[in-house]
N, C-alpha and C positions, 0 to 999 in steps of 0.2 A: 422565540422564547427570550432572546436578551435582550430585545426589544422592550416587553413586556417586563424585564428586570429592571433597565434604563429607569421606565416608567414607576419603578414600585422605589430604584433609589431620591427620584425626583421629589415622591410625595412625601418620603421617610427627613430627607432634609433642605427641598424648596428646588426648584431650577437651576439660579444660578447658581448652587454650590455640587450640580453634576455637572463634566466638565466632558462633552463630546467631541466636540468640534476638534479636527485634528491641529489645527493653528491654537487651540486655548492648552489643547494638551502638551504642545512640543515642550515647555520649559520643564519638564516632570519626567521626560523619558529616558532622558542621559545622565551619566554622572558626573560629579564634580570633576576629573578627570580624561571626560570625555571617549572614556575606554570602553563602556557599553553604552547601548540606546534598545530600550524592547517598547515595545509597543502597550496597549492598553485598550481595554473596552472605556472605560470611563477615570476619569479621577474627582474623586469623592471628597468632598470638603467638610467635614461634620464639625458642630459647634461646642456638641456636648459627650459624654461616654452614656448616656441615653441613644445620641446618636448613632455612634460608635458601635453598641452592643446589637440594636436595628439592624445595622449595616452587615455586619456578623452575621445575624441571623439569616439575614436575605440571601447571602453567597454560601453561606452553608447549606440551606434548602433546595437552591442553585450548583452544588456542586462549585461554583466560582473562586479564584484561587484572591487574596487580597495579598497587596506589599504594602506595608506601613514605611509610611515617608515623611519625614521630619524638615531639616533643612537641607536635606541634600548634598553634604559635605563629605559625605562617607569619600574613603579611596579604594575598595572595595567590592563596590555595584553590589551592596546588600539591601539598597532601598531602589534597583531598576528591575524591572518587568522584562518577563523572556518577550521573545517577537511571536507569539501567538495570537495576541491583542486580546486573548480572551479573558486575561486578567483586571483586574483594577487596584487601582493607585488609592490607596487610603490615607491624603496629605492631612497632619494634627496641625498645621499653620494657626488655624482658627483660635483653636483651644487653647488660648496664652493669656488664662487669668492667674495669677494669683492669690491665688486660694485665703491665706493667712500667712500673719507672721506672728510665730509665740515668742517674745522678745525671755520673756523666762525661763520657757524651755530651751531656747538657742535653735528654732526652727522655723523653715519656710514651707511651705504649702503651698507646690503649683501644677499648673496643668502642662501635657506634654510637646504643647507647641510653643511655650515660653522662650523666648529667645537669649542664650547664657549669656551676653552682655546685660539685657536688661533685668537678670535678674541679681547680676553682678551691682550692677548701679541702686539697685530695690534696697537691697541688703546692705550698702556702705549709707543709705540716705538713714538707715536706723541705725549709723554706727555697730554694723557687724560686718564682717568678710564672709563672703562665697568664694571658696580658696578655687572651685576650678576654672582653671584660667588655659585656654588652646588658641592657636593662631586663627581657628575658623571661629570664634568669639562671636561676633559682629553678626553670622548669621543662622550657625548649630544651635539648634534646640534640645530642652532637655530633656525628651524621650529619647531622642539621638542616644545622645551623650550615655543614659543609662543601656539603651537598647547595643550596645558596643562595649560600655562597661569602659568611655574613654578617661585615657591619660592626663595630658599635659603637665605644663610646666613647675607645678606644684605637688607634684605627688609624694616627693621625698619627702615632706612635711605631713602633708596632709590627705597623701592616699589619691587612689582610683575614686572613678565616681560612685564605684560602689561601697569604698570605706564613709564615702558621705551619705550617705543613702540611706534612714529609717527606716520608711515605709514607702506602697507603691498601690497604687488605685493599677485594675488589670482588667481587659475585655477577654474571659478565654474564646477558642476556638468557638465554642458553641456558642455563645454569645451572650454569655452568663457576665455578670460584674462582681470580681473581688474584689473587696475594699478593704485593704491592708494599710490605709493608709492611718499610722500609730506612730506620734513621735516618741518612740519608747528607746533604749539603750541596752536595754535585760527585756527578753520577750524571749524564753526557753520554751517555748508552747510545741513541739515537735517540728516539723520538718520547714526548713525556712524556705518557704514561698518564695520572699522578697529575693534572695539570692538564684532561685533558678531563672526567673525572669530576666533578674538584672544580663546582661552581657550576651545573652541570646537572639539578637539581633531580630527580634519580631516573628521568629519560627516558632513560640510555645505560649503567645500571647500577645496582646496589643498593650503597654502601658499609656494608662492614660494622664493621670496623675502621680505624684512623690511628696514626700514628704523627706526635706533635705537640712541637714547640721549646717547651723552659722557658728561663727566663733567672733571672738571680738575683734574690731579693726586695730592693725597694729597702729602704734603711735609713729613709729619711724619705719625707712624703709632704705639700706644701701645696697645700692649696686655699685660691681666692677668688672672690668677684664682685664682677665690674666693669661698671660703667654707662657705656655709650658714647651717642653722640646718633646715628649712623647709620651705615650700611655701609661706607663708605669708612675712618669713622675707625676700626671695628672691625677689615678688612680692614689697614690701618697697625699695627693693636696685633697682630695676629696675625705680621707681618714683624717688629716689633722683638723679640716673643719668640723667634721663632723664633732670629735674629740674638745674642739674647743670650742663651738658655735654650737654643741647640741641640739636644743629642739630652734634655735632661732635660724641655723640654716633652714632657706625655705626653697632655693634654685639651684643648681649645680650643671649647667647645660655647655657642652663640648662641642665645639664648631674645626673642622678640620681647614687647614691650608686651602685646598682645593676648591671646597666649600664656598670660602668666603671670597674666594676670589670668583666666584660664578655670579657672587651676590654682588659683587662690585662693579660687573661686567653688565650688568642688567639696571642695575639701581648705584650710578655713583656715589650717592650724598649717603650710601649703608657701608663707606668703606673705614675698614679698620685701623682705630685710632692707636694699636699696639705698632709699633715699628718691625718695618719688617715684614707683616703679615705672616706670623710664628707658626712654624708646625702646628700648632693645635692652641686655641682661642676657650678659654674658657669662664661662661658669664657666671658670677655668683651672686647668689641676693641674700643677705639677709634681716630680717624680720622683728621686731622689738615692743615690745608694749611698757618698755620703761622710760624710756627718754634718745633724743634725739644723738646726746651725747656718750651714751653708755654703748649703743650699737657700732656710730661712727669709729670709735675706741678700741673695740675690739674688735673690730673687720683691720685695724691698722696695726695692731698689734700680730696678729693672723698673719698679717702678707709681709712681715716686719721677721717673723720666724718663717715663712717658706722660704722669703727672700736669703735666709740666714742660713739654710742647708740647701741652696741650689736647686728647690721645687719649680721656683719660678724666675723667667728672667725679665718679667717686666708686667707693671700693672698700669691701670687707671681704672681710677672710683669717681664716679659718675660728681658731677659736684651739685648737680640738682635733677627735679624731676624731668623736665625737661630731657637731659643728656643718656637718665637713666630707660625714662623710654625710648633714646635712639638704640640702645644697647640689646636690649630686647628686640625691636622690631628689625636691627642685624640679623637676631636670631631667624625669627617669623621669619622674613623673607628669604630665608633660604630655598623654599617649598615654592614660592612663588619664580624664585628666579628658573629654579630647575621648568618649571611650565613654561616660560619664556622663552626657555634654550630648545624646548620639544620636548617628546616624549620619551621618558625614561623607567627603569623597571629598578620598583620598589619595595626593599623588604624591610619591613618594622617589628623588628626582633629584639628578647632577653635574652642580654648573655650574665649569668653568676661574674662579679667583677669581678673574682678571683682567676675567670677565664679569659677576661677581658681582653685584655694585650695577647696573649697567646688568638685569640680568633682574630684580631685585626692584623696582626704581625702574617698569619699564613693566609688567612683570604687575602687581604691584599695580595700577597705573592703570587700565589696562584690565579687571582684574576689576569693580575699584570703578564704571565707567563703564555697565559691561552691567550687573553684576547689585549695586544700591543696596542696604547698609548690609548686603553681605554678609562674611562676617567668615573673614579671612584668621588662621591659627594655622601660623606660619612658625615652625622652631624645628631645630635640625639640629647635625652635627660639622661646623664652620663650618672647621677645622682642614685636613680633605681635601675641603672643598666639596660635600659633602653635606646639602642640605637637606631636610626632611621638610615640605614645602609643601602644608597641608592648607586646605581648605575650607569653613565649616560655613555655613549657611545664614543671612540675617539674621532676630533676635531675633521670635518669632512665626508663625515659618512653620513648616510639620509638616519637620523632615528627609527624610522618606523621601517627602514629595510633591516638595519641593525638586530633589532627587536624580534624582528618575525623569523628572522635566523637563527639568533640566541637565547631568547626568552627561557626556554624550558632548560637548556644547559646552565643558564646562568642560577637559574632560581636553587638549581639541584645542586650545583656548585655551593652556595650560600646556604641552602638548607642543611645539607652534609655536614658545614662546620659548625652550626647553629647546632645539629644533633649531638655533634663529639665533644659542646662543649655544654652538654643539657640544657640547652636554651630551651627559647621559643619560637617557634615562626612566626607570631602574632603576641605582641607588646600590648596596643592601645588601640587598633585599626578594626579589628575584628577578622572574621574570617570571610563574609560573603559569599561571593560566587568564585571570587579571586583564587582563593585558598581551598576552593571545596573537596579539590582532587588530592591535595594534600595532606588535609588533613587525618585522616584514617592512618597513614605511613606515619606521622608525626605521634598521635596521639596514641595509637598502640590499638590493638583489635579489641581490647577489651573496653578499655574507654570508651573506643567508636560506635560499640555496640550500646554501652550501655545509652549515649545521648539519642541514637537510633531509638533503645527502647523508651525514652522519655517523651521524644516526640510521635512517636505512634499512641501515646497514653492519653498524653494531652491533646494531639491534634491528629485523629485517625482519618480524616479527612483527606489529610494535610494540605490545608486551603490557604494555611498563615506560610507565606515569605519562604514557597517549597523551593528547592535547590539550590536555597543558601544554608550556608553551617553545614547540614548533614542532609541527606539524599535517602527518604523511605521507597 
C-alpha cells in the first residue's frame, strides 16, 4: 500500500521532489537542536498549495499522518516526525514566491517557504520595514514563523508575528484550500480563521501563504549598551524609555553577566565593550523617521537622566552601523555559544514585569541551592518580558549525564515559579513535542479541553503534526 502511495506522491508533484532514499532524507529528521530525530516514509517537496491540498488528500485517503516543515529552526521538535517512518515530511522550501507588494496598502504577499531575511531585504529595497527580525533570520521561513506565532527582537514595537499578520492562504486537514488571504485591518466577519491558525504549529492546518503589514523604513537607527547593577534598576530604565522614547523605542534586550561571558568564551571579538562586564548588559535601539539628529538627541538626553538617578553606571552608543551590528549579534550569539558549550535545558517564558525581579531573585536561589555551581544563562526581550532562562550544567560535569538526571526536576522547578508568578512556559518557541506533557497542568483542564475539541473538529483524522500542541 505505501508503495503504491510513494507512487501516487511522485505523479501528484514529479520524482525528484519525493524524497526516499534514506541519505536524501537525513537533513529533515532532526531538529535544529539535535534533541529529537524520527524517521519518515517520504519527504514531500511541493511547489504550489495546488500541490499542497493533492498531497492532503492523498494521506488522508491513506490514513497517513503529514508534519509541515519549514526551515527547521524550531527548539521544540514541532516540525520532526516520531520513529515510525510511517509519516511524511511535508518541507514548503519550494514555495518562496512572493506573491505582491501593495506599496499603498503597506503589504506583502508571500508564500510559506519564503525565507525572513529575504523578505526582510524585499521590503527595505521598496523602502518599507518587515519589523520581524530573529537570530535564525538567514534561514526560518515564514510559515515557521506564523505556524509558532514567533517573537524576536522587535516585538516591543511592533508585535508577534501574529500582530503583523492580515491574512493567510490554508490547506485544511481534508484537503480543501482557504483563501483568507485579504489585506484588510477591520474584517468583523465572525470567528477569526486567521488567528486560530496562526501559533498552531501545523496541528489544525498547513499555511501556505500570508499576507503581512510593512511600515515605513526608519530614517535613522541608534544603538547602545547599558550597564545596569540589577533587575529592578533595569526594569526602571525600561519605564523611563519607554515614558520618553515612546513608540520610537523599538529594542530593549537584557544579557546577564554569565551569559556574556559564555559568549566571550566561544566567540572572543563578541566581548563586552562595557567595563567590567556588569551584572546585567542591556541593548537598546531606538527608531526615527525624523532625522538622524533628533533620535541621536534623545537617546543622549535618556542616558544623561538614568545616569542622573543611578539607573545606569555605564554606557556606549554604537557610533556607526558597523559597531551597532556588533551589539546585536553579542546578543544572537548567545544561543550559539550555549550550543558550543553542549547541551542545555531551555525555557522560554512570560514573566508580568511587575514580577520580574521577584522570579529571577528566587529561581536563581533556588536553583543555586539544589543544584551547586550550576550555571544559570538568563538572557531575553526584557522589553515584552520574555526571558530565555537556560540551564547548563556546573563546569565539569558531561551535559547530557547532567540532563538525564535533572531535566524533569529542573523544568518543574522553573515552571512552578513561572506559575506563581502567572507567566508562561512558552514566550515565542511554541509548544511542540517538548512541552506536550505540560501543557494541560499549565494551561488549565478547561483550556486543554477546549484546543482538544478544536482539533478533533478540524482534524478528526488527526493526520496534521499529531502529538505536537495537544494529544486527541
Amino acid at each position: 500500500m505505501m508503495q503504491g502511495l510513494i507512487e501516487q506522491f511522485r505523479a501528484a508533484l514529479g520524482k525528484e521532489y519525493v524524497l526516499t532514499d534514506d541519505a536524501d532524507k537525513v537533513p529533515y529528521l532532526t531538529d535544529w537542536r539535535k534533541r529529537y530525530t524520527g524517521k519518515a516514509l517520504a519527504v514531500l517537496l511541493p511547489k504550489t498549495t495546488d500541490e499542497v491540498a493533492n498531497i492532503v488528500k492523498l494521506c488522508a485517503a491513506h490514513h497517513v499522518a503529514i508534519v509541515p516543515q519549514g526551515g527547521h529552526t524550531g527548539f521544540c521538535g514541532g516540525a520532526t516526525p516520531d520513529n515510525s517512518g510511517n509519516q511524511v515530511i511535508l518541507n514548503l522550501k519550494r514555495m518562496n514566491q512572493i506573491r505582491a507588494i501593495d506599496t499603498a496598502n503597506q503589504t506583502i504577499t508571500l508564500e510559506a517557504g519564503c525565507i525572513l531575511q529575504a523578505i526582510q531585504e524585499k521590503a527595505a529595497a521598496q523602502d518599507f520595514l518587515f519589523p520581524l527580525s530573529l537570530g535564525a533570520e538567514g534561514s526560518c521561513m515564514i510559515g515557521g514563523n506564523l505556524a509558532t506565532n514567533a517573537g524576536g527582537t522587535n516585538v516591543l514595537r511592533y508585535g508577534n508575528t501574529r500582530d503583523l499578520c492580515l491574512g493567510l492562504e490554508v490547506v485544511t486537514a481534508q484537503g480543501e484550500i482557504w483563501n483568507g488571504i485579504k489585506g484588510l485591518r477591520k474584517d468583523n466577519t465572525g470567528y477569526d480563521l486567521r488567528d486560530l491558525f496562526i501559533g498552531s504549529e501545523g496541528t489544525l492546518g498547513i499555511i501556505t501563504a500570508a499576507v503581512m503589514k510593512l511600515y515605513p523604513l526608519p530614517v535613522s537607527q541608534w544603538t547602545t549598551l547599558v550597564a545596569t547593577d540589577d533587575i529592578a534598576s533595569t526594569i526602571a530604565l525600561l519605564t523611563l524609555f519607554q515614558k520618553r522614547a515612546t513608540s520610537l523605542l523599538t529594542g530593549f534586550e537584557m544579557m546577564t553577566q554569565e551569559s556574556l561571558a559564555l559568549n566571550e568564551k566561544h566567540f572572543p571579538q563578541m566581548a563586552n565593550p562595557l567595563k567590567g562586564n556588569p551584572p546585567f548588559t542591556v541593548l537598546i535601539e531606538l527608531s526615527d523617521h525624523e532625522s538622524e539628529e533628533h533620535v541621536r538627541k534623545l537617546l543622549e538626553t535618556i542616558l544623561e537622566e538614568a545616569f542622573s538617578v543611578n539607573l545606569i553606571s555605564d554606557a556606549v552608543i554604537a557610533s556607526n552601523l558597523s559597531q551597532a551590528n556588533t551589539f546585536w549579534h553579542m546578543r544572537e550569539h548567545i544561543t550559539l555559544a550555549q550550543a558550543e558549550e553542549g547541551a542545555n535545558l531551555k525555557h522560554d517564558i512570560t514573566i508580568p514585569l511587575s514580577s520580574l525581579d521577584s522570579f529571577i531573585q528566587n529561581t536563581d536561589s533556588l536553583m543555586r541551592q539544589k543544584y551547586p555551581g550550576v550555571r544559570i544563562i538568563n538572557f531575553g526581550h526584557l522589553g515584552d518580558g520574555n526571558l530565555h532562562y537556560n540551564i547548563a550544567p556546573p563546569l565539569g560535569l558531561d551535559p547530557k549525564v547532567f540532563n538525564l538526571s535533572h531535566e524533569k526536576a529542573i523544568h518543574e522547578l522553573v515552571y512552578a515559579q513561572v506559575e506563581r508568578c502567572q507567566g508562561s512556559i512558552s514566550a515565542e518557541h511554541g509548544v511542540g513535542q517538548l512541552k506536550l506533557a505540560d501543557l494541560r497542568a499549565h494551561k488549565g483542564p478547561v483550556a486543554h479541553d477546549l484546543m482538544k475539541a478544536l482539533k478533533r473538529a478540524l482534524d478528526p483524522q488527526n493526520i496534521l503534526n499529531p502529538h505536537k500542541v495537544v494529544s486527541i
